[in-house]
N, CA and C atoms as an extended XYZ file, in Angstrom:
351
Properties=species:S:1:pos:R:3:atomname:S:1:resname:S:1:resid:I:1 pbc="F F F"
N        73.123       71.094      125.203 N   UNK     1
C        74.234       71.951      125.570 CA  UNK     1
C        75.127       72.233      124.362 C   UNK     1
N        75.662       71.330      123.358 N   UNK     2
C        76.100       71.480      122.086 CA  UNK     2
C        75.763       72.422      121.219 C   UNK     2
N        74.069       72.754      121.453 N   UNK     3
C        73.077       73.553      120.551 CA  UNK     3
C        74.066       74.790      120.642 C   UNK     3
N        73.875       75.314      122.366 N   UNK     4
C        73.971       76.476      123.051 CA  UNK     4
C        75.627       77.189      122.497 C   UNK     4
N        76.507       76.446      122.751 N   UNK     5
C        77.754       76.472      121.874 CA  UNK     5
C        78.013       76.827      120.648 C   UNK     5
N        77.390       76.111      119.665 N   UNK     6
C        77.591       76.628      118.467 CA  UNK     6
C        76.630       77.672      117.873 C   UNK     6
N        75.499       78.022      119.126 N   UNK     7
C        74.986       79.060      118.976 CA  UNK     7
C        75.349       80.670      119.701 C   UNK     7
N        76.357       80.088      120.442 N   UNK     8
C        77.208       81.179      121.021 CA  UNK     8
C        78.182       81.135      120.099 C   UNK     8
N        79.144       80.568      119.877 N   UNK     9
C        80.191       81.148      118.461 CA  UNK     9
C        79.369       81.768      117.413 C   UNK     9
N        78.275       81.175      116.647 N   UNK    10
C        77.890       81.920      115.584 CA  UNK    10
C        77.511       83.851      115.866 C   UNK    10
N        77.045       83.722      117.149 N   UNK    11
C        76.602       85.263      118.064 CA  UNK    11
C        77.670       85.370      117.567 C   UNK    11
N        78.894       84.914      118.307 N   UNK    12
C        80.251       86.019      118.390 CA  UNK    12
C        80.850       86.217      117.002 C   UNK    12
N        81.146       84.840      116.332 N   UNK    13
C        81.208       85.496      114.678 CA  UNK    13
C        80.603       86.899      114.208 C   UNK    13
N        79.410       86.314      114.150 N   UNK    14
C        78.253       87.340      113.912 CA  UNK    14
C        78.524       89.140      114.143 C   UNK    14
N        78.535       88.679      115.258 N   UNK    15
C        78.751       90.073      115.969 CA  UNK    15
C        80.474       90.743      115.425 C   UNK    15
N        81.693       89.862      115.183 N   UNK    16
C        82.867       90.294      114.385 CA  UNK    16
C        82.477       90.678      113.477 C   UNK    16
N        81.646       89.943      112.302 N   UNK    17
C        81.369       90.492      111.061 CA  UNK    17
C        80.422       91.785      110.671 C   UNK    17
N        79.872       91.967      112.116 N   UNK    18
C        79.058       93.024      112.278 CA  UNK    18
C        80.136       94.340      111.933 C   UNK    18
N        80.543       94.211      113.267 N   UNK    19
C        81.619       95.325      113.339 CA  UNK    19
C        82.445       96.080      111.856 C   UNK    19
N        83.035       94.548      111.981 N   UNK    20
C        84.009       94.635      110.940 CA  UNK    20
C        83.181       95.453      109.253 C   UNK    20
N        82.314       95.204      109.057 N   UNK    21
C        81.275       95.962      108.230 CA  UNK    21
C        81.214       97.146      108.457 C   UNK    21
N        80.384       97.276      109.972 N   UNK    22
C        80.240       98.740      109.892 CA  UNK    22
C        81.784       99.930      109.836 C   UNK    22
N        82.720       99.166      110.832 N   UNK    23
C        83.945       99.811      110.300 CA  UNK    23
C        84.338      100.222      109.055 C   UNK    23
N        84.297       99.159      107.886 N   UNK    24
C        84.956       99.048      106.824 CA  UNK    24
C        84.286       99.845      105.568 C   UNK    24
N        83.206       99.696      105.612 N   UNK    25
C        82.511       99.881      104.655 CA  UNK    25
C        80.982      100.965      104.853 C   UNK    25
N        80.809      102.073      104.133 N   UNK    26
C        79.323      102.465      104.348 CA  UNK    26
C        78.175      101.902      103.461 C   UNK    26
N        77.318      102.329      103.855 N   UNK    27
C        76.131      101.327      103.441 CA  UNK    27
C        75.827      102.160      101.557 C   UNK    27
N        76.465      103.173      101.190 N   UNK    28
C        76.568      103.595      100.023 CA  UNK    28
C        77.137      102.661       98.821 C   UNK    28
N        78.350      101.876       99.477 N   UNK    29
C        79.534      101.320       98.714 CA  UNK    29
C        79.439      100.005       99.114 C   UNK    29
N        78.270       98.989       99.707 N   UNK    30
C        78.309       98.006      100.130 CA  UNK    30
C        77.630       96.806       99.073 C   UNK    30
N        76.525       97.709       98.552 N   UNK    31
C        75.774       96.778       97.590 CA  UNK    31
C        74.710       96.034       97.680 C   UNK    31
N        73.848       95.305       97.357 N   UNK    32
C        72.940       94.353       97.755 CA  UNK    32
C        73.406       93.380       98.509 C   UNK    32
N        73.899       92.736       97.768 N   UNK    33
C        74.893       91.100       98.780 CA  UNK    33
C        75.456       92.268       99.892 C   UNK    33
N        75.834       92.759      100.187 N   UNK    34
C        76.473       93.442      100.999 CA  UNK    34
C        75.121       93.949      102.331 C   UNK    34
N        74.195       94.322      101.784 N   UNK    35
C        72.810       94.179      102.784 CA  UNK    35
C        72.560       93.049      102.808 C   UNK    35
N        72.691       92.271      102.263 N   UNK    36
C        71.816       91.011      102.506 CA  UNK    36
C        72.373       90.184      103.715 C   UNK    36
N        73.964       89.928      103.706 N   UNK    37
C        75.171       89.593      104.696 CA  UNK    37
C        74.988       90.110      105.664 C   UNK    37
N        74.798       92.194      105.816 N   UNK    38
C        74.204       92.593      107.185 CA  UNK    38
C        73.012       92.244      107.622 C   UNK    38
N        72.390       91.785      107.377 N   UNK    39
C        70.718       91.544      107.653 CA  UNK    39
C        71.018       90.340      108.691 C   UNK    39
N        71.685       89.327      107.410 N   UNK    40
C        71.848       87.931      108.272 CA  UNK    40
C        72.702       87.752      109.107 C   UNK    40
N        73.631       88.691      109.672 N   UNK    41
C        74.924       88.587      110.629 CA  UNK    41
C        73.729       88.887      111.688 C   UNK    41
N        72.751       90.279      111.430 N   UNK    42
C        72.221       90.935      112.441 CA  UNK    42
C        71.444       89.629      113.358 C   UNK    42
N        70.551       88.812      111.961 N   UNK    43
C        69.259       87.864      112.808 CA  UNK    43
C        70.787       87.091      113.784 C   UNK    43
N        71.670       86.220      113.165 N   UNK    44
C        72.225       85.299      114.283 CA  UNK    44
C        72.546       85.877      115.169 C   UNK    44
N        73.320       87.379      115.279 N   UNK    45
C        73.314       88.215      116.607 CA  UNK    45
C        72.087       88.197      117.428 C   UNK    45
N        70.939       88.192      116.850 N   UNK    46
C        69.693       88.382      117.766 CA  UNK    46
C        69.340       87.225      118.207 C   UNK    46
N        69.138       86.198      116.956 N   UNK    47
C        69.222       85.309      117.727 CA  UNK    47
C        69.974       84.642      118.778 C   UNK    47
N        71.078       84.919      118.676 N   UNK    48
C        72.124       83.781      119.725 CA  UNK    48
C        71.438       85.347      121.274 C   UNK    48
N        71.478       86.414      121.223 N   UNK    49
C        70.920       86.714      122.298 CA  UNK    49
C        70.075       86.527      122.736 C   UNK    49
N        68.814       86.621      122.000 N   UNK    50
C        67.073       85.493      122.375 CA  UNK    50
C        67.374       84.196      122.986 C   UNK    50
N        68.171       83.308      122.140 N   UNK    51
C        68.436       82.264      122.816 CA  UNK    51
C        69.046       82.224      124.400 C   UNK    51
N        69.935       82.943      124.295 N   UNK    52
C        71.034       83.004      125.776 CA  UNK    52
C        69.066       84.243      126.896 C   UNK    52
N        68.700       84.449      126.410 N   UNK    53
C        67.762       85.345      127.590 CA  UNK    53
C        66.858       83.821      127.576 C   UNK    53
N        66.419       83.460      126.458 N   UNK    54
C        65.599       82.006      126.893 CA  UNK    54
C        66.061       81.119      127.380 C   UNK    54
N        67.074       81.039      127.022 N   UNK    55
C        68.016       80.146      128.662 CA  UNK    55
C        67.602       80.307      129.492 C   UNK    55
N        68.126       81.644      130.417 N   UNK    56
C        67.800       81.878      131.315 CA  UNK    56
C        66.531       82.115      131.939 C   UNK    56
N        65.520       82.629      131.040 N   UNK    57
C        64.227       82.368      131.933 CA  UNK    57
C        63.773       80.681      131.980 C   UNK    57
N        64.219       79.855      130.680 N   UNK    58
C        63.548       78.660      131.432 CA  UNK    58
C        64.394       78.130      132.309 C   UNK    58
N        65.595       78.362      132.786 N   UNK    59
C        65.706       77.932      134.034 CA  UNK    59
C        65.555       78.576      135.290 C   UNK    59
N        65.293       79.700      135.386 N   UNK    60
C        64.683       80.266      136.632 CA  UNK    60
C        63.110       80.508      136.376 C   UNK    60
N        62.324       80.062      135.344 N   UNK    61
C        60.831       80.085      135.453 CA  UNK    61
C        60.690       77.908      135.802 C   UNK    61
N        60.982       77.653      134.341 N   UNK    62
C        60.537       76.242      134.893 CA  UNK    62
C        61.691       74.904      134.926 C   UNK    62
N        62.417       75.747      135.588 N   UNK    63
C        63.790       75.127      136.267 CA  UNK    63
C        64.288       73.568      136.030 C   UNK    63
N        64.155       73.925      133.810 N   UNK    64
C        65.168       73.254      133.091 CA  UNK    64
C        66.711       73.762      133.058 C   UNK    64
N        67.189       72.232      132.860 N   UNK    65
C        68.944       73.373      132.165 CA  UNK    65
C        68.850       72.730      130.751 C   UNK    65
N        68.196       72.313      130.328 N   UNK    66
C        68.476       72.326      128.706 CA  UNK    66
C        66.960       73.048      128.143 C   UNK    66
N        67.368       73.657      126.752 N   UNK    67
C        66.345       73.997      126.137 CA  UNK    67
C        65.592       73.144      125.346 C   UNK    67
N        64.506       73.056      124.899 N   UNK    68
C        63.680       72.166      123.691 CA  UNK    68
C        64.261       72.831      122.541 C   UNK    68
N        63.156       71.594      121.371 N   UNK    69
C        63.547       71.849      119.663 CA  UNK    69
C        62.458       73.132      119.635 C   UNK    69
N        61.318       72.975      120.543 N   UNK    70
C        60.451       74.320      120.350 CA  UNK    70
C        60.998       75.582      120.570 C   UNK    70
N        61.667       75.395      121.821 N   UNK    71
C        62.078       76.255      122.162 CA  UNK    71
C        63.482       77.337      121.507 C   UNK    71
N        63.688       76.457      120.916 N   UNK    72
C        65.111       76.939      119.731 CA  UNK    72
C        64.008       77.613      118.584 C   UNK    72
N        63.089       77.685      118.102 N   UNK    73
C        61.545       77.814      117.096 CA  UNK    73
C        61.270       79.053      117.720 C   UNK    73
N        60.931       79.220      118.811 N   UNK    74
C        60.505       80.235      119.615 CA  UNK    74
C        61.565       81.370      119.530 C   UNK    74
N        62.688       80.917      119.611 N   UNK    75
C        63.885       82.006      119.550 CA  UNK    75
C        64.216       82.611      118.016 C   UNK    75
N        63.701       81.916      117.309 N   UNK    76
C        64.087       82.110      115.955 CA  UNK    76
C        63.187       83.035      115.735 C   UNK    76
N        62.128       82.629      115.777 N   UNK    77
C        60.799       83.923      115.426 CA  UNK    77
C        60.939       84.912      116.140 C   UNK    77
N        61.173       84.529      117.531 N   UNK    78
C        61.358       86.621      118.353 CA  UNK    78
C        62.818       86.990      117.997 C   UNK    78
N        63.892       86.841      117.232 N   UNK    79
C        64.979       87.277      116.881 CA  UNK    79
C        64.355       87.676      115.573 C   UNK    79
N        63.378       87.640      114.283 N   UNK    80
C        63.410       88.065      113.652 CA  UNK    80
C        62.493       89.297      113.912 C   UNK    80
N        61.653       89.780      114.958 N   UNK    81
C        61.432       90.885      115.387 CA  UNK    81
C        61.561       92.127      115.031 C   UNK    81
N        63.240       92.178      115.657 N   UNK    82
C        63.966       92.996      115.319 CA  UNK    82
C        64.194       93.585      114.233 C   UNK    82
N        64.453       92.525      113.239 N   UNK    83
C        65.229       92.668      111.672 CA  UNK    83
C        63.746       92.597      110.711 C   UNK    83
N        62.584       92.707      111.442 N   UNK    84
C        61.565       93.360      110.610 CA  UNK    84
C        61.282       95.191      111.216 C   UNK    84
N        61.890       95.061      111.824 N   UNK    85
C        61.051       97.135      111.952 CA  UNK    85
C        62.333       97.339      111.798 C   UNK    85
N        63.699       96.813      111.745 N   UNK    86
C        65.016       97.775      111.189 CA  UNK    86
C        64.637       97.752      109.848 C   UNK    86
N        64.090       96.711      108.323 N   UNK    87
C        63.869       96.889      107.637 CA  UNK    87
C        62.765       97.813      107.224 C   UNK    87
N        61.566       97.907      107.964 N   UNK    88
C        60.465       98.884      107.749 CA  UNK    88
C        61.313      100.116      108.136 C   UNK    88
N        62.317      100.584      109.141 N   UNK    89
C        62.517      102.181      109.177 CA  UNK    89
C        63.545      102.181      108.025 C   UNK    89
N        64.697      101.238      107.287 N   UNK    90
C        65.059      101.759      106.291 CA  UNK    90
C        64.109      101.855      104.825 C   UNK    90
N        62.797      101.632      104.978 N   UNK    91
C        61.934      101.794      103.583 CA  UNK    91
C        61.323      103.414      104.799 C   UNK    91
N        61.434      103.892      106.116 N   UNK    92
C        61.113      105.125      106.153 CA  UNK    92
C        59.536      104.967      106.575 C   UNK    92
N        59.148      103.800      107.110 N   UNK    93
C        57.669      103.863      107.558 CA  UNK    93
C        57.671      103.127      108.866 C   UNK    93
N        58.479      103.649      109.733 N   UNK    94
C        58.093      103.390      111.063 CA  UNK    94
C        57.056      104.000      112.027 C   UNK    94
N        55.925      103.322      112.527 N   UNK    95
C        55.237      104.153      113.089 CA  UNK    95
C        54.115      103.318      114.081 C   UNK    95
N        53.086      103.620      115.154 N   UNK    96
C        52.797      103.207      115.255 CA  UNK    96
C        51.900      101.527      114.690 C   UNK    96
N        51.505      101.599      113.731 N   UNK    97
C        51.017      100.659      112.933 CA  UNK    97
C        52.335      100.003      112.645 C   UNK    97
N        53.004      100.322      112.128 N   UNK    98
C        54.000       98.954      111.889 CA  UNK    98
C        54.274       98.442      113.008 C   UNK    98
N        54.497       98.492      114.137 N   UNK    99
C        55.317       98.226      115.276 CA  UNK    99
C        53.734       96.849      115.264 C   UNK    99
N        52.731       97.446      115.641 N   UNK   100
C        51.672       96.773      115.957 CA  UNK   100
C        51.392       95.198      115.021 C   UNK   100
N        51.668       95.802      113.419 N   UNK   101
C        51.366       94.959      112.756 CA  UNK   101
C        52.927       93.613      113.405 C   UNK   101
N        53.909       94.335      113.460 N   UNK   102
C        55.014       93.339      113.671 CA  UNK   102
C        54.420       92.301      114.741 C   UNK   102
N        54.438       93.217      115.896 N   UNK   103
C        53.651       92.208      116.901 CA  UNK   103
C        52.580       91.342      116.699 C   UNK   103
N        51.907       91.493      115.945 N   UNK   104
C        50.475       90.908      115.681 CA  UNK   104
C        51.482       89.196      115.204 C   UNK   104
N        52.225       89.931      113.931 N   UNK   105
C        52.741       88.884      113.268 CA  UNK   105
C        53.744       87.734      113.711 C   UNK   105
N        54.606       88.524      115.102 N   UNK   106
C        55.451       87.470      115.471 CA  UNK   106
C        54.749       86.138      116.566 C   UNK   106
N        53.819       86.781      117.292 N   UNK   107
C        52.666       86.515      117.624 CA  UNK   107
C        51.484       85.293      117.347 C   UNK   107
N        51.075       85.844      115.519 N   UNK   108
C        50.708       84.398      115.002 CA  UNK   108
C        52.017       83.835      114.788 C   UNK   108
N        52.729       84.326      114.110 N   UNK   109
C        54.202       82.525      114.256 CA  UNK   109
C        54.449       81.641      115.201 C   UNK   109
N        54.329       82.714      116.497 N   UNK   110
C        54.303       81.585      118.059 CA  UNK   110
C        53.351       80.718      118.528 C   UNK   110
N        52.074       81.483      118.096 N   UNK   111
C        50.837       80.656      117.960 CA  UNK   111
C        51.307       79.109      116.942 C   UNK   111
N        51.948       79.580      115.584 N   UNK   112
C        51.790       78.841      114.939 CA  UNK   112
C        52.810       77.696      115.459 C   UNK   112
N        53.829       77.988      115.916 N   UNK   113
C        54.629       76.980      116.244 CA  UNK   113
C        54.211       76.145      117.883 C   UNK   113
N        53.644       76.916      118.232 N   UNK   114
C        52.701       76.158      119.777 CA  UNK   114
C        51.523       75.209      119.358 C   UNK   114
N        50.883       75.567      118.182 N   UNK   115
C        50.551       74.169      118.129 CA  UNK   115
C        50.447       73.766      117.218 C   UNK   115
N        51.142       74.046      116.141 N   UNK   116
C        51.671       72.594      115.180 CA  UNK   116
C        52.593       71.542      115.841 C   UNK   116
N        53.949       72.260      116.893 N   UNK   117
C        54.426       71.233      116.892 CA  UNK   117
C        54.728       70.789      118.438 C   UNK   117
């Protein structure tokens, strides 16, 4: 339950510093470090939402109230999802095949983390 907490403040940080970016600043006058900061505000936004939807299905699928260490693994890899095809459409090659290759890839990571650990 501790996890879930400081993974809900970091969301909501996250999500301030989001804002507060896109308000303040355009992506002309921002810089590298300045993408790099949006990238990573974006994953903990995604993540702390992956997490809060995996909450909820494992307790209305297999009717835990706490999550696993896998299961925090699992959230990490489908939150970076996202923040791989926002990076492929700003290089301008979104298209079928990327979408596919993404999936393929988040895919083996889940594989990979189902049974290594």
């Amino acid at each position: 339950m501790k996890h879930n907490r400081i993974i809900l403040v970091l969301g909501i940080i996250g999500l301030a510093a989001l804002t507060l970016m896109l308000i303040i600043t355009s992506p002309t006058e921002i810089g590298p470090l300045g993408v790099l900061l949006f990238f990573t505000t974006l994953y903990l936004v995604f993540f702390c939402a992956v997490t809060l939807l995996l909450q909820a299905f494992v307790r209305l699928a297999f009717k835990r109230k706490e999550l696993k260490n896998k299961d925090y693994l699992y959230a990490a890899i489908l939150a970076f999802g996202p923040i791989m095809l926002l990076m492929a459409r700003s290089f301008g090659a979104i298209d079928l095949w990327t979408v596919a290759l993404t999936v393929i890839f988040l895919c083996l990571a889940e594989f990979l983390v189902y049974k290594r650990i």
